[in-house]
C-alpha positions in Angstrom: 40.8 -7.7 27.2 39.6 -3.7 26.7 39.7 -4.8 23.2 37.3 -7.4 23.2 34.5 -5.9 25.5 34.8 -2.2 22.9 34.6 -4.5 20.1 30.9 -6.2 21.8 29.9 -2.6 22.1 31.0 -0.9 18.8 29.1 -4.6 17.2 25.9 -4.5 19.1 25.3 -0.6 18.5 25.9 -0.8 15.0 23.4 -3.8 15.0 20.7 -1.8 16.9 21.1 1.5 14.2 20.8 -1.2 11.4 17.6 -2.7 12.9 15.7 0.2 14.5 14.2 1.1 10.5 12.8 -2.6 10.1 10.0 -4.7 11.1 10.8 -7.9 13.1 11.7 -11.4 11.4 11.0 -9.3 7.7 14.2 -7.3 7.8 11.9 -5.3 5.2 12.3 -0.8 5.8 9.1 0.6 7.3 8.4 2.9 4.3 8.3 -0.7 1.8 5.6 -1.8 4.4 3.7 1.2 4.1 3.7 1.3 0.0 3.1 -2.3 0.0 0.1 -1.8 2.2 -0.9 1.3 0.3 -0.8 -0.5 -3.4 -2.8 -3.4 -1.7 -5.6 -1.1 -0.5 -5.6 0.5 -3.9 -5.4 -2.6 -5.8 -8.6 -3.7 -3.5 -10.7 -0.4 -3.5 -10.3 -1.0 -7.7 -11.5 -4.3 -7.8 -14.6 -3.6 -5.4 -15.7 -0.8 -7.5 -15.3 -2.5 -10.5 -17.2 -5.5 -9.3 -20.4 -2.9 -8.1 -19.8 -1.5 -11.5 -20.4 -5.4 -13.0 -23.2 -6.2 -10.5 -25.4 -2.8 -11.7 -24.3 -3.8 -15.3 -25.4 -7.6 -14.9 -28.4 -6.7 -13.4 -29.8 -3.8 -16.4 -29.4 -1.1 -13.6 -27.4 1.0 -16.1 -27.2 5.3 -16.0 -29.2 6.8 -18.9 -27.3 7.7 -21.9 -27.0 11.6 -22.5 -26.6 12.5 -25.9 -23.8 15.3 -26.7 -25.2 17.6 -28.4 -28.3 18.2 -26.1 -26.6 18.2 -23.0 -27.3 21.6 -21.0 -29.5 23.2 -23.9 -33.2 23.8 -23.9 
């Protein structure tokens, strides 16, 4: 009988350290979520500056060219 209830115990605590690192019904570590959600906001910031960068291009609203060897001289 002492068995049985120490063997609940020793089952549900080593449960609750596996768990305590993961997000609920993902089973996924913490640190995954947070480089998942990192590479997403990079992924996004990338393809909304490239998109402004397409709109100015599209639309002739392009930086003047600077030729080399003038640059900085008088």
């Amino acid at each position: 009988m002492y068995g049985q209830v120490l063997g609940a115990q020793a089952s549900v605590a080593v449960v609750a350290g596996t768990v305590g690192g993961t997000l609920p019904f993902t089973g996924l570590s913490l640190v995954w979520w947070v480089l998942l959600a990192a590479t997403l906001i990079s992924i996004g910031a990338s393809l909304l500056r490239t998109s402004h960068v397409l709109g100015r291009t599209h639309r002739g609203d392009r930086p003047e060219a600077v030729p080399s060897g003038t640059a900085g001289t008088s």
